[in-house]
mmJSON file of the N, C-alpha and C atoms, coordinates in Angstrom:
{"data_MODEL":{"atom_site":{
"group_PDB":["ATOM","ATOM","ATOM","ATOM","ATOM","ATOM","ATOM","ATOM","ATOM","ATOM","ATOM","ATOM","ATOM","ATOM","ATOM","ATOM","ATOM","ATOM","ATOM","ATOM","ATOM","ATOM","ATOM","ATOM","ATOM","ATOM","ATOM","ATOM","ATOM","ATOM","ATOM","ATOM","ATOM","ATOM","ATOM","ATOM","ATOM","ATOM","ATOM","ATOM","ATOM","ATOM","ATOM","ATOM","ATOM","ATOM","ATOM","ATOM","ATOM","ATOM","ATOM","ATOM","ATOM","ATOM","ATOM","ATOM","ATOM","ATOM","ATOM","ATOM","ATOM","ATOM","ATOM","ATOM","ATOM","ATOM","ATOM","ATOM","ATOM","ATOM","ATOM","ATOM","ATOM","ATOM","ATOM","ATOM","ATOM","ATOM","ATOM","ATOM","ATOM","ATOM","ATOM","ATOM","ATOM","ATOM","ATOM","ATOM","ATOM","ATOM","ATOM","ATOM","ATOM","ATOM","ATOM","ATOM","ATOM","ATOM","ATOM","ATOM","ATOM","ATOM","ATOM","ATOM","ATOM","ATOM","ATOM","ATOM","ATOM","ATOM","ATOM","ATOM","ATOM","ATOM","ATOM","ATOM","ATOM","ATOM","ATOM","ATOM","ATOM","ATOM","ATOM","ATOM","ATOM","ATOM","ATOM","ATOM","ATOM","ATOM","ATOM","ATOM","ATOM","ATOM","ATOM","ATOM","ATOM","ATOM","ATOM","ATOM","ATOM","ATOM","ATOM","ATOM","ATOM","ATOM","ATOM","ATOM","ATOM","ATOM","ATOM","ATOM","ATOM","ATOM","ATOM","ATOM","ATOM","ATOM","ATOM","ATOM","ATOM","ATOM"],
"id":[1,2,3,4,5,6,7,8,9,10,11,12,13,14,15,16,17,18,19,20,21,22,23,24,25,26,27,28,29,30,31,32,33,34,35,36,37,38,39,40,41,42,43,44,45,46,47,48,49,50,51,52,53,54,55,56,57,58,59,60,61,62,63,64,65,66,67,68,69,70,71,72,73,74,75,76,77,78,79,80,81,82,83,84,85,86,87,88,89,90,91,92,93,94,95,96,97,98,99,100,101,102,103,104,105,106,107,108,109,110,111,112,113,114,115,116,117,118,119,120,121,122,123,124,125,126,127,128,129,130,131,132,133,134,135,136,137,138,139,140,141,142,143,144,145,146,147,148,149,150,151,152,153,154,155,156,157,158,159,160,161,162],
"type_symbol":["N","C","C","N","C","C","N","C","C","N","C","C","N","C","C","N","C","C","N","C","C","N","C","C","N","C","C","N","C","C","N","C","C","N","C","C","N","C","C","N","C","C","N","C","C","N","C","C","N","C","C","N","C","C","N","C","C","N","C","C","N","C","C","N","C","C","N","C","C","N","C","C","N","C","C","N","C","C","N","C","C","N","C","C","N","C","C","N","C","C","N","C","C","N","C","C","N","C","C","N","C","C","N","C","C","N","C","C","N","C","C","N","C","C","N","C","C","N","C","C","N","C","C","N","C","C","N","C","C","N","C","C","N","C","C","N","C","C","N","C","C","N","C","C","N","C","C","N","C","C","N","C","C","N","C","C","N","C","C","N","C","C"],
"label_atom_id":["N","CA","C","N","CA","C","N","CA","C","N","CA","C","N","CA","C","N","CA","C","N","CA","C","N","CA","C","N","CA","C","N","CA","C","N","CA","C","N","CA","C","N","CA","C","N","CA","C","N","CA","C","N","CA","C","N","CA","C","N","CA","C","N","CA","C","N","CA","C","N","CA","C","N","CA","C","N","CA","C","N","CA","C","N","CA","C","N","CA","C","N","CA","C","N","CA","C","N","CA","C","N","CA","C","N","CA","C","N","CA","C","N","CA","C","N","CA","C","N","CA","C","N","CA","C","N","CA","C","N","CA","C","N","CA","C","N","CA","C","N","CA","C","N","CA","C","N","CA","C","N","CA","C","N","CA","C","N","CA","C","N","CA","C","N","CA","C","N","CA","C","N","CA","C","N","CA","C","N","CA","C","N","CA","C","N","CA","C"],
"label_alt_id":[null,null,null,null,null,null,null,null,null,null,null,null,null,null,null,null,null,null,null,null,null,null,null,null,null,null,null,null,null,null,null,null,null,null,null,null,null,null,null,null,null,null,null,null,null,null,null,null,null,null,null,null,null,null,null,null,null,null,null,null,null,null,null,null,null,null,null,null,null,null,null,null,null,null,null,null,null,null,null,null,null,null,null,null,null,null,null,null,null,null,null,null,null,null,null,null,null,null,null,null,null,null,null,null,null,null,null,null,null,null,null,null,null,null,null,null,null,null,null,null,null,null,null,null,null,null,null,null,null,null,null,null,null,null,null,null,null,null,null,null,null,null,null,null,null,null,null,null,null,null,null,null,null,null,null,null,null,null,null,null,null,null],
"label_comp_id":["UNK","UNK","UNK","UNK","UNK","UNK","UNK","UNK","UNK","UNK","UNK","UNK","UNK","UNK","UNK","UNK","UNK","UNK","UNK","UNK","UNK","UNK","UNK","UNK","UNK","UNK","UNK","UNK","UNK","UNK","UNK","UNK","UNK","UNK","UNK","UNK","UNK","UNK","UNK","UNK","UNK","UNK","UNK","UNK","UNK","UNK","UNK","UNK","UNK","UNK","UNK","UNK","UNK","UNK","UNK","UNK","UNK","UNK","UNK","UNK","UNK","UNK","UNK","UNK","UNK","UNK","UNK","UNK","UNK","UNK","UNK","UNK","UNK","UNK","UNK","UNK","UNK","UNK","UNK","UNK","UNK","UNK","UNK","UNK","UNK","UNK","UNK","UNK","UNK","UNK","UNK","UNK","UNK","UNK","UNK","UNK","UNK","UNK","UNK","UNK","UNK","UNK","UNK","UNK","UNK","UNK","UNK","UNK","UNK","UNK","UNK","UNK","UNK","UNK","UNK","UNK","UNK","UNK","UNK","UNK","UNK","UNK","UNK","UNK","UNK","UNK","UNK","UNK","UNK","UNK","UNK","UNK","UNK","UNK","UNK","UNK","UNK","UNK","UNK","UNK","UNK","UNK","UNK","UNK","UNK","UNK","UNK","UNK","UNK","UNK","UNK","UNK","UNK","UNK","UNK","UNK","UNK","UNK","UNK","UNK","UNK","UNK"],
"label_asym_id":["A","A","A","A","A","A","A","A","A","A","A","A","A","A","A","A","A","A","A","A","A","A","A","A","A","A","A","A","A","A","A","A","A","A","A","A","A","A","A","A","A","A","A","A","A","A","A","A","A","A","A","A","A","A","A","A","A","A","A","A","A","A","A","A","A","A","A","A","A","A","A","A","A","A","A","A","A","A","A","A","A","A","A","A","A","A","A","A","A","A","A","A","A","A","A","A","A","A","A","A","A","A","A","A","A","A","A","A","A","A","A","A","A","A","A","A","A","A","A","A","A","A","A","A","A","A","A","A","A","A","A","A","A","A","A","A","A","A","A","A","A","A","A","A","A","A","A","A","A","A","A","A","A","A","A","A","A","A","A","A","A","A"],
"label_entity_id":["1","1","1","1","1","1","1","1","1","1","1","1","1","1","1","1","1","1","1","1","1","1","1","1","1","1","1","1","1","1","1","1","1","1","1","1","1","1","1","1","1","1","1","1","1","1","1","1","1","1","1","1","1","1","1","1","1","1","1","1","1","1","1","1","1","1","1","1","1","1","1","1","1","1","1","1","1","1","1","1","1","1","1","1","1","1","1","1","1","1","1","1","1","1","1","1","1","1","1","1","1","1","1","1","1","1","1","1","1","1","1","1","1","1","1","1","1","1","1","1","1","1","1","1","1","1","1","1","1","1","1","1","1","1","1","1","1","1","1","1","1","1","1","1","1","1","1","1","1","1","1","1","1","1","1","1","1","1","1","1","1","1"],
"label_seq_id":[1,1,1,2,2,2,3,3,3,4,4,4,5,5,5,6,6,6,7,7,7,8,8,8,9,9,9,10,10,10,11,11,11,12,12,12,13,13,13,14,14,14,15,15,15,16,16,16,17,17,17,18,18,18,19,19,19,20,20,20,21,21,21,22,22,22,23,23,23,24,24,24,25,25,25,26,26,26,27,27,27,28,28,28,29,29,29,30,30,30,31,31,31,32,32,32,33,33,33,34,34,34,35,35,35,36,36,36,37,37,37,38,38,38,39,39,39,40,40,40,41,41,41,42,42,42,43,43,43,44,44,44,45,45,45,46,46,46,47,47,47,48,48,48,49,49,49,50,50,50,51,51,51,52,52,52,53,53,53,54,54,54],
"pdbx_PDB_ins_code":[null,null,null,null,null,null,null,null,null,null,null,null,null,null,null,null,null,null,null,null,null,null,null,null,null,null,null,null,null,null,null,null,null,null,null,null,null,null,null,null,null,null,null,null,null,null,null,null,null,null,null,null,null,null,null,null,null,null,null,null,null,null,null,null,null,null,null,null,null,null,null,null,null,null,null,null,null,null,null,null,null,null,null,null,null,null,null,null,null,null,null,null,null,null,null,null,null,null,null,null,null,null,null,null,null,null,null,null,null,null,null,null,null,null,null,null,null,null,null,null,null,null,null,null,null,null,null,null,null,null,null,null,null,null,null,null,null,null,null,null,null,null,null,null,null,null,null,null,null,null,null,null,null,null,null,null,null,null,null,null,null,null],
"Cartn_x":[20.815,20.801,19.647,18.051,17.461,17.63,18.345,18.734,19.544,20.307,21.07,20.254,19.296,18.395,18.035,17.212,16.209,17.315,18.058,19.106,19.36,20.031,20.548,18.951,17.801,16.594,16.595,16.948,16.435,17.698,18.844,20.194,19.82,19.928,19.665,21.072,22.633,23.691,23.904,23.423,23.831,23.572,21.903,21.42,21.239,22.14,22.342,23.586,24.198,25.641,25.807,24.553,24.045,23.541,22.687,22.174,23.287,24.369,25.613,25.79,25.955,26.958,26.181,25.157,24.256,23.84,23.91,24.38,25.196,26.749,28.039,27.986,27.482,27.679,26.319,25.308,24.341,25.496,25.826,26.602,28.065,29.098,29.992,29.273,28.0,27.766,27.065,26.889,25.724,27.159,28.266,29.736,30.625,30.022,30.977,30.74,29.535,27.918,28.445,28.51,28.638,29.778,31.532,32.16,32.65,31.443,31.951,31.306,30.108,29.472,30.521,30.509,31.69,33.282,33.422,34.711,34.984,33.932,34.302,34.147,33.565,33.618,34.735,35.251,36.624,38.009,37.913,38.763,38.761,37.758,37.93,38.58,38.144,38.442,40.333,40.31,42.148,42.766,42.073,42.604,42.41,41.294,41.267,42.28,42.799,43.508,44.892,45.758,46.928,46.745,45.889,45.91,46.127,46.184,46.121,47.939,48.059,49.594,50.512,51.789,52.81,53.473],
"Cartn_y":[94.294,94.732,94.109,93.842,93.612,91.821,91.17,89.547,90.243,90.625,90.828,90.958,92.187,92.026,91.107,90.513,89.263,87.748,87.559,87.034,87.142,88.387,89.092,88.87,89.28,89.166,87.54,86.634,85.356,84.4,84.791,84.603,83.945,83.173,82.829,82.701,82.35,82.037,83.113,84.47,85.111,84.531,84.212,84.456,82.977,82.154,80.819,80.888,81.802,82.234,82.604,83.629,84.238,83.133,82.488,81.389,80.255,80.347,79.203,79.643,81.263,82.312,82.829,82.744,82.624,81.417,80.283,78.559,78.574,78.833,78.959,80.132,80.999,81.847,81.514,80.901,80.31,79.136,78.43,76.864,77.574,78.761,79.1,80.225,80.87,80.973,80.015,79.01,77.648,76.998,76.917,76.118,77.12,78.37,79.497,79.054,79.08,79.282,78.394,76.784,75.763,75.901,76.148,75.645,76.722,77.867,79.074,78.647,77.076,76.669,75.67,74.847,73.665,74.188,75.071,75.541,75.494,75.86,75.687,74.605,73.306,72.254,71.429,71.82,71.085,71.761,72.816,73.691,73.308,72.68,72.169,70.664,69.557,68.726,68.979,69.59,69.594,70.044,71.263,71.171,70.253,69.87,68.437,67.317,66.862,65.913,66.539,67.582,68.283,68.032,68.579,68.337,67.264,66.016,64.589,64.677,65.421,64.632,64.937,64.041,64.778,65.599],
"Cartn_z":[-55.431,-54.049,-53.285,-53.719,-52.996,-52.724,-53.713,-53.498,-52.113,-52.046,-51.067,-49.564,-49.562,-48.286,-47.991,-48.93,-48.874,-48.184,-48.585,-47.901,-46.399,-46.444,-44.839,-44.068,-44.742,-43.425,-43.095,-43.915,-43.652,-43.143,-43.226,-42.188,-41.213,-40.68,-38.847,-38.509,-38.859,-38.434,-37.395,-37.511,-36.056,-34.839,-35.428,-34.178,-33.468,-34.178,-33.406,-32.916,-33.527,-32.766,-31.415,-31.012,-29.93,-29.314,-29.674,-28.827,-28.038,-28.938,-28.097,-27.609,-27.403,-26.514,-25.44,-25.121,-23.958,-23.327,-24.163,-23.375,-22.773,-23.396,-22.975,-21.515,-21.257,-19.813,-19.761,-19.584,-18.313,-17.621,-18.758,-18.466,-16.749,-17.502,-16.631,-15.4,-15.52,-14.276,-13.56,-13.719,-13.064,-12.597,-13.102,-12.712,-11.633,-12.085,-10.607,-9.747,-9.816,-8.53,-7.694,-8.2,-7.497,-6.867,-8.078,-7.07,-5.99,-5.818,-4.896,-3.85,-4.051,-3.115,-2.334,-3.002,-2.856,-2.128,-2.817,-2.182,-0.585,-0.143,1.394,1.96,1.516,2.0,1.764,0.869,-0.456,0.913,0.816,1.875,2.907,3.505,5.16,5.487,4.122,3.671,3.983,3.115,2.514,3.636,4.669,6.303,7.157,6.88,8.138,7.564,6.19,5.98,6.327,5.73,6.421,7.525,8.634,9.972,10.59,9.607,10.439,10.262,8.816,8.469,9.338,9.831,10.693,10.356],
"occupancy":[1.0,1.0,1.0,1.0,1.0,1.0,1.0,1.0,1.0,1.0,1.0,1.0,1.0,1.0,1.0,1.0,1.0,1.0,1.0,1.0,1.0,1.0,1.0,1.0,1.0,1.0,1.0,1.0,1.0,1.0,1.0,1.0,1.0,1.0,1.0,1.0,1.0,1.0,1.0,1.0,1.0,1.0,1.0,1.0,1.0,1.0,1.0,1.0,1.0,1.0,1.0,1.0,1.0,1.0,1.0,1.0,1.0,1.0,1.0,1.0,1.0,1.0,1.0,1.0,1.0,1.0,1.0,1.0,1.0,1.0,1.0,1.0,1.0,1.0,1.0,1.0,1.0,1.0,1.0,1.0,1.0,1.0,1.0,1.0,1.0,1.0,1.0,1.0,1.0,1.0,1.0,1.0,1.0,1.0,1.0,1.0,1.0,1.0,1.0,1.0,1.0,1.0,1.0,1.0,1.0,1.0,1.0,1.0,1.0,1.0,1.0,1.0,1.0,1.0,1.0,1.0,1.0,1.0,1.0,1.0,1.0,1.0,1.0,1.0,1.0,1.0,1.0,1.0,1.0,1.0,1.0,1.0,1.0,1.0,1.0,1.0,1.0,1.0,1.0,1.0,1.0,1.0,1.0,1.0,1.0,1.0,1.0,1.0,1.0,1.0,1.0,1.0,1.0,1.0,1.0,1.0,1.0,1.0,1.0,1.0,1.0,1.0],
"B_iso_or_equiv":[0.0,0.0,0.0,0.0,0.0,0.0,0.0,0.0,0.0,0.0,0.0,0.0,0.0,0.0,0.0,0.0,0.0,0.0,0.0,0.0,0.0,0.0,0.0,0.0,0.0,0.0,0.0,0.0,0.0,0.0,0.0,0.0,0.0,0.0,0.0,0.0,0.0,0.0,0.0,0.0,0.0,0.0,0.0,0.0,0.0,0.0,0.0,0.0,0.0,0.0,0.0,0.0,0.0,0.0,0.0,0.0,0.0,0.0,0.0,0.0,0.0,0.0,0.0,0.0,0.0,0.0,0.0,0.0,0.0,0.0,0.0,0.0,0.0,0.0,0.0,0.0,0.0,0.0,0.0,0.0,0.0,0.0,0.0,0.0,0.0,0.0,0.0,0.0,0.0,0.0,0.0,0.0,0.0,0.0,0.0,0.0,0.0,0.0,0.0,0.0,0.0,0.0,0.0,0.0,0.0,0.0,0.0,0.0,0.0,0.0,0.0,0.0,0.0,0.0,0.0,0.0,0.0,0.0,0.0,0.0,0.0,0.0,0.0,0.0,0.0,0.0,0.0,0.0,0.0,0.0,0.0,0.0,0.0,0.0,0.0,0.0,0.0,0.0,0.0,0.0,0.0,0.0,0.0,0.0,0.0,0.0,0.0,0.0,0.0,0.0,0.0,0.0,0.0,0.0,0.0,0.0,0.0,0.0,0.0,0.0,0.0,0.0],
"pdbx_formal_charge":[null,null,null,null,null,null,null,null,null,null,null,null,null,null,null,null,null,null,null,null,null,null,null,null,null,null,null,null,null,null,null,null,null,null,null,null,null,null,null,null,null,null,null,null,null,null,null,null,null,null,null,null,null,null,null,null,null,null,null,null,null,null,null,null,null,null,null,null,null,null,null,null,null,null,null,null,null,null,null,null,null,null,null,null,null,null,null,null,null,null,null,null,null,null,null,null,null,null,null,null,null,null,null,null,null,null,null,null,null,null,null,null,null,null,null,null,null,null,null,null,null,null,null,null,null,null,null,null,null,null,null,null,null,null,null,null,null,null,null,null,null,null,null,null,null,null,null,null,null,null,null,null,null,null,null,null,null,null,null,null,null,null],
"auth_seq_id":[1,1,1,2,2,2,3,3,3,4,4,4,5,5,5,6,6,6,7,7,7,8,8,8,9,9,9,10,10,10,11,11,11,12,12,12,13,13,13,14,14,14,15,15,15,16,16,16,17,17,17,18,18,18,19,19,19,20,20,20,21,21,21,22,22,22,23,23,23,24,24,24,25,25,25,26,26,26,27,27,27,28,28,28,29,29,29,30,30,30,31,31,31,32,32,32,33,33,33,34,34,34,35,35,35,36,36,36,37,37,37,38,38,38,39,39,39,40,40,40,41,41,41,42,42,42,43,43,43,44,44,44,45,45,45,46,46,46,47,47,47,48,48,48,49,49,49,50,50,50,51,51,51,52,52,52,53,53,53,54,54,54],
"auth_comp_id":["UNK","UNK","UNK","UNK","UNK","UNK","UNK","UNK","UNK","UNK","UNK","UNK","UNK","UNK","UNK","UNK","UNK","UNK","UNK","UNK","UNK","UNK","UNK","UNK","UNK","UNK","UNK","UNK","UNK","UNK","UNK","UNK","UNK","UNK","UNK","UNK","UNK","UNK","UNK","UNK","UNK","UNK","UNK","UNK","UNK","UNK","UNK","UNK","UNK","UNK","UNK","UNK","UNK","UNK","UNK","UNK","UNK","UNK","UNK","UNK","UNK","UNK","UNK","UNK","UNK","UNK","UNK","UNK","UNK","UNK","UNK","UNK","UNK","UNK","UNK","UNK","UNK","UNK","UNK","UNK","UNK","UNK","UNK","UNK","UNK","UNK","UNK","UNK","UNK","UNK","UNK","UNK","UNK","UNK","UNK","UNK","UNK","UNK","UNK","UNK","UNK","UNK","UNK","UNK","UNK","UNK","UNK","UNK","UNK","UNK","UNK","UNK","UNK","UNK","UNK","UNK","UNK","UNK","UNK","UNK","UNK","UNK","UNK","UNK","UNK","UNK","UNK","UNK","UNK","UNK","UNK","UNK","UNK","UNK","UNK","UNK","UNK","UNK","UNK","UNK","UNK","UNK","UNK","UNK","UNK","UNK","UNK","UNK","UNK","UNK","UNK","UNK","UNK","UNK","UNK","UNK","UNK","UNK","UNK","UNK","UNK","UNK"],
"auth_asym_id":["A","A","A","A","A","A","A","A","A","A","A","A","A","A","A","A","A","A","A","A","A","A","A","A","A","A","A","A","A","A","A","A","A","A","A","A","A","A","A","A","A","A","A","A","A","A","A","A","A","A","A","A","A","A","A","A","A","A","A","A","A","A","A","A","A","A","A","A","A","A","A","A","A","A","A","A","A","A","A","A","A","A","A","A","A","A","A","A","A","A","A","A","A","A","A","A","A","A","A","A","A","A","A","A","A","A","A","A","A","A","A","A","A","A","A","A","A","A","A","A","A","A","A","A","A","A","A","A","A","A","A","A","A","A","A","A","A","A","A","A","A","A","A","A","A","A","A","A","A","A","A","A","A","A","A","A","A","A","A","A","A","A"],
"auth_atom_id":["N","CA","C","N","CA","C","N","CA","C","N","CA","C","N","CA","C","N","CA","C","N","CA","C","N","CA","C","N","CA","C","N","CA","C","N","CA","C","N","CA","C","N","CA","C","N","CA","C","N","CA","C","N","CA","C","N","CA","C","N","CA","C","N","CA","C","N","CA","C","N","CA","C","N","CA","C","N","CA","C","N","CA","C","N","CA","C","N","CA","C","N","CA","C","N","CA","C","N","CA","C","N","CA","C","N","CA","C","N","CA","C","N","CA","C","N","CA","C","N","CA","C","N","CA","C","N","CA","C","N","CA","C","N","CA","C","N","CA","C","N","CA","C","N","CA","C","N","CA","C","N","CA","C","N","CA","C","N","CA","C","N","CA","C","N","CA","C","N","CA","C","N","CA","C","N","CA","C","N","CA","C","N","CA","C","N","CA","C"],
"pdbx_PDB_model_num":[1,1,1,1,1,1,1,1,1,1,1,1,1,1,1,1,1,1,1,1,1,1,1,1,1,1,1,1,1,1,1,1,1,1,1,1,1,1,1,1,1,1,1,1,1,1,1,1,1,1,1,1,1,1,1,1,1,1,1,1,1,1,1,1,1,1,1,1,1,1,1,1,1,1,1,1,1,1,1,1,1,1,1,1,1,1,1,1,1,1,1,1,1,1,1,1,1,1,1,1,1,1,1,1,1,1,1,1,1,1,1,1,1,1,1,1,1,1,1,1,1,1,1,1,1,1,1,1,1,1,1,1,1,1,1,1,1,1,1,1,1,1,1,1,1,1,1,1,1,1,1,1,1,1,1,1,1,1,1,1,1,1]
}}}
């Protein structure tokens, strides 16, 4: 049993698990952010070109 603790305390695979998985949502809120920025310029774009078409 105590091979067993001694093991489990010295593990890191969680906690690099955790570490991708807090890369991964900094990465998709830094990509919302933008294109909730972008969006309205992208949007005026795609009306001003419709607007030319006949």
């Amino acid at each position: 049993m105590s091979k067993f603790v001694k093991r489990f305390m010295h593990d890191q695979s969680g906690a690099t698990a955790i570490e991708y998985g807090l890369i991964a949502a900094l990465i998709a809120v830094v990509l919302i952010s933008a294109l909730q920025t972008l969006s309205g310029k992208i949007g005026g774009t795609f009306n001003a070109a419709s607007a030319k078409m006949p």
